[in-house]
C-alpha positions as semicolon CSV with decimal commas, in nm:
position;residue;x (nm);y (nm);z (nm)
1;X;11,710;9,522;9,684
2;X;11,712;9,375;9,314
3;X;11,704;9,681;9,067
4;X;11,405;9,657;8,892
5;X;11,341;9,970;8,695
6;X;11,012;10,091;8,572
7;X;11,110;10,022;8,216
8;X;11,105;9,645;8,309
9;X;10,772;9,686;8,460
10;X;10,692;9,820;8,122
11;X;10,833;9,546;7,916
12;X;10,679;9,329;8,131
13;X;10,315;9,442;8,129
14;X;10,369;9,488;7,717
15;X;10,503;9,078;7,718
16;X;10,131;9,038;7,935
17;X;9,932;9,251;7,691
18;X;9,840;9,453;7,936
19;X;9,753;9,800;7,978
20;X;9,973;10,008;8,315
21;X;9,897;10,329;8,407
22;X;10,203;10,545;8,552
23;X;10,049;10,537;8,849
24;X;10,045;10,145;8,884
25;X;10,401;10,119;8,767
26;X;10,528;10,341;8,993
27;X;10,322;10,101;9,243
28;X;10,494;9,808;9,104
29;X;10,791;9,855;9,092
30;X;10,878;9,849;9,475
31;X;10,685;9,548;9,486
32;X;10,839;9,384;9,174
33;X;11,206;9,468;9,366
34;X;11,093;9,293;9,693
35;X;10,970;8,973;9,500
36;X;11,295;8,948;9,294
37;X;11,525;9,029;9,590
38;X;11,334;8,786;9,785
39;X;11,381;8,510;9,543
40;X;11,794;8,608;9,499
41;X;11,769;8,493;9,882
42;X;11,764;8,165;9,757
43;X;12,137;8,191;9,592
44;X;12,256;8,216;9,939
45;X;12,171;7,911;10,068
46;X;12,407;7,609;10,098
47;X;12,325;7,367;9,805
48;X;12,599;7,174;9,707
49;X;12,488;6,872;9,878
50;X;12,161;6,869;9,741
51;X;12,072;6,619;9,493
52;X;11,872;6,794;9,192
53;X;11,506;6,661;9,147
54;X;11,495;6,481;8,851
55;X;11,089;6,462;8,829
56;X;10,990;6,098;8,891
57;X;11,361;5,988;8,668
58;X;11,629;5,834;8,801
59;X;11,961;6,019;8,687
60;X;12,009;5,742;8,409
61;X;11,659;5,900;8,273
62;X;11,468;5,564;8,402
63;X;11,113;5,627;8,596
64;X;11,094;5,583;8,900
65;X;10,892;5,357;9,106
66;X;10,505;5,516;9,233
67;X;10,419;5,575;9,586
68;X;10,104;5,383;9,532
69;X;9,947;5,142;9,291
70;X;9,741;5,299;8,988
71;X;9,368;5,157;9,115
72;X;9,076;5,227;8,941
73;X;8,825;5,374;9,148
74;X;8,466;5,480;9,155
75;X;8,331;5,869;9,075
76;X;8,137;6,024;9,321
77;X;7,805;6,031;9,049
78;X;7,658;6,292;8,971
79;X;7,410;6,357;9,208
80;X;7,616;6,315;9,550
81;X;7,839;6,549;9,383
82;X;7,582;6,830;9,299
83;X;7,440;6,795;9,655
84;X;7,771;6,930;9,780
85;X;7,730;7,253;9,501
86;X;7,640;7,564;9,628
87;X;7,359;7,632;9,364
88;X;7,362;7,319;9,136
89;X;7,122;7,409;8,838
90;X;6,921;7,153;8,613
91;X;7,209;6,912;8,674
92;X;7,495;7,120;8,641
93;X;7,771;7,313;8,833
94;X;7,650;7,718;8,861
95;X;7,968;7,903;8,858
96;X;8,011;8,286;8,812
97;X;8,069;8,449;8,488
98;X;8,446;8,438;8,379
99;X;8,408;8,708;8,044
């Protein structure tokens, strides 16, 4: 298990700007241990014959070919795509309040 201490849990929720009871770091912490040790699961696997993604470059830096043609298409509108909301109002998407 990764050793995450509650002091990083700390740090971490003061990086956030966010306020931790003791209570939820000593909830956290466990969990924050299990994610990271998790993840260092990854370090054991086999990778040296993997070829690193390069994000749509070749390795020279050159882009890479699409997987299908940039076609300009028609919107839905609208109106079809209100009739698929779940309480359109006066024309508009109704979603819940965020703040």
């Amino acid at each position: 298990m990764a050793m995450i201490k509650e002091e990083d849990i700390r740090k971490i929720a003061k990086l956030a700007h966010l306020e931790i009871t003791d209570e939820e770091v000593a909830l956290y912490t466990p969990q924050m241990a299990d994610i990271v040790g998790y993840v260092e699961q990854l370090n054991e696997l086999a990778t040296d014959s993997v070829e690193p993604a390069t994000g749509g470059l070749t390795p020279e830096g050159e882009a890479t070919e699409t997987k299908r043609r940039d076609v300009i298409e028609g919107s839905l509108g609208q109106q079809l795509a209100l009739d698929q909301a779940p309480t359109p109002s006066h024309g508009h998407f109704r979603v819940p309040k965020v703040l």
